[in-house]
C-alpha positions as CSV (number, residue, x, y, z in Angstrom):
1,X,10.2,38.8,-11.1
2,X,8.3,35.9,-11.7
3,X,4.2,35.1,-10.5
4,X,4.2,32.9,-7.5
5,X,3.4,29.5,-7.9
6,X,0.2,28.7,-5.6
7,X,0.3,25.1,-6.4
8,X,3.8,25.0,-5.1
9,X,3.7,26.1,-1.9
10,X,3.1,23.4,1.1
11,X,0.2,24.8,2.9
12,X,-1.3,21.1,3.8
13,X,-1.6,19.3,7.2
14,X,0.4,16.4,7.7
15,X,-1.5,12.8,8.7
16,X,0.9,10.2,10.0
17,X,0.1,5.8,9.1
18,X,2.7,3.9,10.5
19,X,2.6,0.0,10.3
20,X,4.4,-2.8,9.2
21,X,3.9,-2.0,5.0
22,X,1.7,0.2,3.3
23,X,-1.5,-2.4,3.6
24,X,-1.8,-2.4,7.1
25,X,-0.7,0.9,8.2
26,X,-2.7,2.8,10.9
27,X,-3.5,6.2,11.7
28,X,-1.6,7.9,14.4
29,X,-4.5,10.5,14.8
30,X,-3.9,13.6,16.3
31,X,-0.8,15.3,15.3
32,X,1.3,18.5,15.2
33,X,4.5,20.1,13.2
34,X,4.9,17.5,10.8
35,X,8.1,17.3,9.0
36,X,10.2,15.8,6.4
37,X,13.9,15.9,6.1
38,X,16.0,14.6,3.6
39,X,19.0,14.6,5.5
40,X,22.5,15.0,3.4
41,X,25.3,11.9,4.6
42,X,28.3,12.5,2.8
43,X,31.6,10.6,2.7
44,X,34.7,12.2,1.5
45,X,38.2,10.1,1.1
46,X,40.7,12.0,0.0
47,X,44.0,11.2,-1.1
48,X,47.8,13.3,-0.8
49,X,48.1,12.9,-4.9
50,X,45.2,12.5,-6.7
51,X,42.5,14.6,-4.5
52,X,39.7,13.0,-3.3
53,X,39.2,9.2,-4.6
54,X,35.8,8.8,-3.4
55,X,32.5,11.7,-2.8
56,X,29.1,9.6,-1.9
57,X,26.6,11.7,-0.9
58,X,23.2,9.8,0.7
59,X,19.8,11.7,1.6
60,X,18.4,9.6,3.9
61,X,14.9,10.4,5.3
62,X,13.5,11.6,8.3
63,X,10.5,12.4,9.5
64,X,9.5,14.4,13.3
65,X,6.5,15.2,14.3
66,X,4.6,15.9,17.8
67,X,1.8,13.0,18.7
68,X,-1.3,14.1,20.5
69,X,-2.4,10.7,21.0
70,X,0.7,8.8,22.7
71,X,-2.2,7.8,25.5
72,X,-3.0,4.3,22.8
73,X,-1.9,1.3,23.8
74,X,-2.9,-0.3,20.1
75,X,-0.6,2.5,18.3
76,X,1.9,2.9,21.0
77,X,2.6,-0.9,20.4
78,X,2.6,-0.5,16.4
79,X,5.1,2.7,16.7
80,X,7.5,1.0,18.7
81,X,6.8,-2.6,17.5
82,X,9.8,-4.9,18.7
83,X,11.2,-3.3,21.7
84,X,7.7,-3.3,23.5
85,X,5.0,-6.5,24.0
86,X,1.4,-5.8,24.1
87,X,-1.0,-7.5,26.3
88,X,-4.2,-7.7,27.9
89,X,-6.4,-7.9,31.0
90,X,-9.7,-10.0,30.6
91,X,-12.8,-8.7,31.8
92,X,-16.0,-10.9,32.3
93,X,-17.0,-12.9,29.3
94,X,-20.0,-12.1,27.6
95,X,-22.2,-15.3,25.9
96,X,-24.7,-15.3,23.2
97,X,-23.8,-11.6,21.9
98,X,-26.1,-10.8,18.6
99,X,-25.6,-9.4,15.4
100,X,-28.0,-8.7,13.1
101,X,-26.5,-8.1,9.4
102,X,-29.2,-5.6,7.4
103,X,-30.7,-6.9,4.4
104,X,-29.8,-7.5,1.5
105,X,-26.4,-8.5,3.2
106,X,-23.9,-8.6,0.7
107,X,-22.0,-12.1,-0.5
108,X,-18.4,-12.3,-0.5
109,X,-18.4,-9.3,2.1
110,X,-15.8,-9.3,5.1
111,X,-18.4,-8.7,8.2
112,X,-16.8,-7.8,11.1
113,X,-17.4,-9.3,14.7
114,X,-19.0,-5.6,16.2
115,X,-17.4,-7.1,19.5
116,X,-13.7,-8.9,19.5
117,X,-12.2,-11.1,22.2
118,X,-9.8,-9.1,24.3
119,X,-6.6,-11.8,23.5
120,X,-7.1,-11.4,19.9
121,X,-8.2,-15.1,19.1
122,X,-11.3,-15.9,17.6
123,X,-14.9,-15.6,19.4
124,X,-16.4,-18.6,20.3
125,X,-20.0,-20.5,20.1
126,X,-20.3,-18.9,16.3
127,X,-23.3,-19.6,14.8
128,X,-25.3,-17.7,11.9
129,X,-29.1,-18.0,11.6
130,X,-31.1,-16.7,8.4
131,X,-35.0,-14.8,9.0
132,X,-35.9,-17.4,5.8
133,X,-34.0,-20.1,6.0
134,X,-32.8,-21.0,9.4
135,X,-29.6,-22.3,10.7
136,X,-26.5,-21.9,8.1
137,X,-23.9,-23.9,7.6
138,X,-20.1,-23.6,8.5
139,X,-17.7,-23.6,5.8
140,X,-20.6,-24.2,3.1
141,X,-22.9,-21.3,3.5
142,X,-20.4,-19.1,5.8
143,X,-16.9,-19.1,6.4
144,X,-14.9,-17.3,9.9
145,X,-11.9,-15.7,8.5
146,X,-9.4,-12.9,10.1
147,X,-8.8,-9.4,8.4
148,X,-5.0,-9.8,7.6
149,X,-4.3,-6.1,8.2
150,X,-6.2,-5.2,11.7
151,X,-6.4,-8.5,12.7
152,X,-9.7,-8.7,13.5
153,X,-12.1,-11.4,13.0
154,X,-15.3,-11.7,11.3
155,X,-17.4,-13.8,8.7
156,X,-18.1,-13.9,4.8
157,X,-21.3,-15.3,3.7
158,X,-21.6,-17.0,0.3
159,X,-23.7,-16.9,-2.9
160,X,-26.7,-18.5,-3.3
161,X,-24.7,-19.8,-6.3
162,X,-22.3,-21.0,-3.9
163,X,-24.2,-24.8,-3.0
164,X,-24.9,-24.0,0.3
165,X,-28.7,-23.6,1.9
166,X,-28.6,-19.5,1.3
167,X,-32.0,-19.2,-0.4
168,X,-32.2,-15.2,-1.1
169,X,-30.0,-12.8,0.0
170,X,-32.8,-10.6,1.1
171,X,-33.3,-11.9,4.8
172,X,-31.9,-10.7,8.2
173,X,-28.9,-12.7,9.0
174,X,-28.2,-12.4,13.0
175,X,-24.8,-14.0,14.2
176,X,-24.3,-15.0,17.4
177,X,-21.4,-15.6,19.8
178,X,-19.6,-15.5,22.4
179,X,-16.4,-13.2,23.5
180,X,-14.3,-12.1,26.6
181,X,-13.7,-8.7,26.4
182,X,-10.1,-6.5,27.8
183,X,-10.5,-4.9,30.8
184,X,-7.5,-3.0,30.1
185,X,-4.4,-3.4,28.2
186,X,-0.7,-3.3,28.9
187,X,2.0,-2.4,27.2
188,X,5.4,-3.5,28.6
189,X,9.1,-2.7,27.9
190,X,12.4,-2.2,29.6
191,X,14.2,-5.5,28.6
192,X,16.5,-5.5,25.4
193,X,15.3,-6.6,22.0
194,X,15.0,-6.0,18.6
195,X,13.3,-3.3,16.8
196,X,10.9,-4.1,14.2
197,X,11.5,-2.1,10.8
198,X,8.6,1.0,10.2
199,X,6.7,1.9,7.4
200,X,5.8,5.3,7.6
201,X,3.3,7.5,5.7
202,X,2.8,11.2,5.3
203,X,-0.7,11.8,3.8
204,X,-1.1,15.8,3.1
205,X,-4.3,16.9,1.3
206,X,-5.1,19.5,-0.9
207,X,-7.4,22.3,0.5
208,X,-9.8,22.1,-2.0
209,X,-9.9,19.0,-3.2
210,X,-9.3,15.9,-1.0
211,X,-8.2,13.6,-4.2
212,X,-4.8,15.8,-4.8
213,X,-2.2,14.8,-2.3
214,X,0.9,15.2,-1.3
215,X,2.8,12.3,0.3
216,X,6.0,11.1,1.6
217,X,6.6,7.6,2.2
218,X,9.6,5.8,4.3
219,X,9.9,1.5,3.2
220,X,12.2,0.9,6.7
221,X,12.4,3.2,9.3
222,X,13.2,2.9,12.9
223,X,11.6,5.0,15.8
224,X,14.4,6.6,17.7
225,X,12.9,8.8,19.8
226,X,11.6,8.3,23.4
227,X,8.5,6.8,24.6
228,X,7.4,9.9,26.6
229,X,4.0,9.6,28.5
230,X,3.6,13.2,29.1
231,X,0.4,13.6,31.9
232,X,-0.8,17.3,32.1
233,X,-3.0,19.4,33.5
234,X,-5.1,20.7,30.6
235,X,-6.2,23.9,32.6
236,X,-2.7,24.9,34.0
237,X,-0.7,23.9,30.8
238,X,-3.5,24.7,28.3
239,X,-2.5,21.5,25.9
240,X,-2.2,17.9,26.2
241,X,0.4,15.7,26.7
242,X,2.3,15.3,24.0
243,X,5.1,12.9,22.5
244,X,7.8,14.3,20.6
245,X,8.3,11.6,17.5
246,X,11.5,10.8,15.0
247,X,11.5,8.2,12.7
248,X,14.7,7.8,10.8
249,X,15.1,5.9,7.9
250,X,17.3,2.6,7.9
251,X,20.7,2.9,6.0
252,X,19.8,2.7,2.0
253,X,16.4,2.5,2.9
254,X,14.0,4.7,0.1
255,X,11.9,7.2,0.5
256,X,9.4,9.1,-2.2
257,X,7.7,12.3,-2.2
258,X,4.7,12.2,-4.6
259,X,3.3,15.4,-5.3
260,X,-0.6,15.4,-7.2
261,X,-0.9,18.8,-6.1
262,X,1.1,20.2,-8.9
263,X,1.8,17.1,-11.3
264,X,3.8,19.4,-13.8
């Protein structure tokens, strides 16, 4: 009998990203029982004279887990993007919110607005101010731009090799602006629509070393469980409320399992 094969054995926790494509994926958080299953789909045609004329076999991916966190509005609206809409409740509107970025700040740096208008849309009343030299300038020694993959807004200084008024990069920069905050947010469903394809990522790490992974990715996948808000009491049921979660891979749709844990 042969030694056993340490490196072969799947002794890693599961984290679950689910998103739209592998760039913007978020992190489900909490989770429990993770599980992949390449599911066999066969199709057999078989004829009176000549046996069978036709044998496709598919194994199409699925993954289940149980969520922890269902209580997310944000991730509850990216799991089961589509077939619910997210919005919000606006509480009262802050003006004249500082920032101070710590110097040296760093040039061609995505700096994120610390606070974010409830509605999504940019802040308003933006204006940067350097300790040396004084007002910037929109668009010349500044620009607003929006994180493609959170959506979130924020600014990216220049160079001082950029033309604008940015004398030395060592000065406090402070921004200041405006934003009206959520009071809460909403997540609504219930009427018939379209679900929007998943991308879904398993991310398990190795014990000992957090660079070797093991990982399953689904391209298109379709939540098709429930939406179950589970409320508990902790102290009589001694857990949380928890969501039961399978997402199934669309017809054809690929999946990989990548395995740097033992490459050979």
């Amino acid at each position: 009998m042969g030694a056993l094969d340490q490196a072969s054995l799947l002794v890693q926790t599961g984290n679950l990203w689910v998103g739209d494509n592998s760039g913007n994926a978020v992190d489900l958080g909490a989770v429990r029982t993770v599980r992949f299953t390449g599911a066999q789909e066969r199709v057999r045609v078989p004829s009176d004279n000549r046996g069978d004329v036709i044998t496709k076999v598919r194994i199409r991916g699925r993954v289940e887990f149980d969520w922890l966190e269902p209580g997310d509005v944000n991730k509850l609206e990216v799991l089961f993007k589509g077939i619910v809409a997210k919005s919000s409740v606006a509480a009262t509107p802050v003006a004249g919110a500082t920032q101070p970025l710590a110097s040296p700040f760093v040039p061609n740096t995505f700096y994120e607005f610390a606070n974010q208008q409830g509605a999504g849309t940019v802040p308003t009343s933006i204006s940067l101010s350097g300790a040396t030299d004084g007002a910037l300038t929109l668009d010349d020694d500044y620009h607003i731009v929006q994180n493609p993959n959170t959506g979130k807004w924020g600014v990216i200084l220049n160079t001082v090799a950029g033309g604008g008024t940015i004398t030395t990069l060592t000065q406090v920069v402070t921004i200041t602006y405006s934003y009206t905050p959520a009071a809460s947010l909403v997540l609504t469903g219930g009427s018939s629509q379209t679900a929007t394809n998943r991308y879904l990522k398993i991310v398990g790490e190795e014990e000992d070393d957090s660079n070797k992974l093991r990982v399953v990715e689904i391209e298109e996948g379709i939540c098709a469980s429930d939406l179950l808000l589970a409320f508990v009491n902790v102290e009589d049921a001694g857990d949380v409320g928890v969501m039961p979660v399978m997402v199934e891979a669309n017809k054809a749709s690929e999946w990989t399992f990548t395995d740097a844990i033992n490459p050979s």
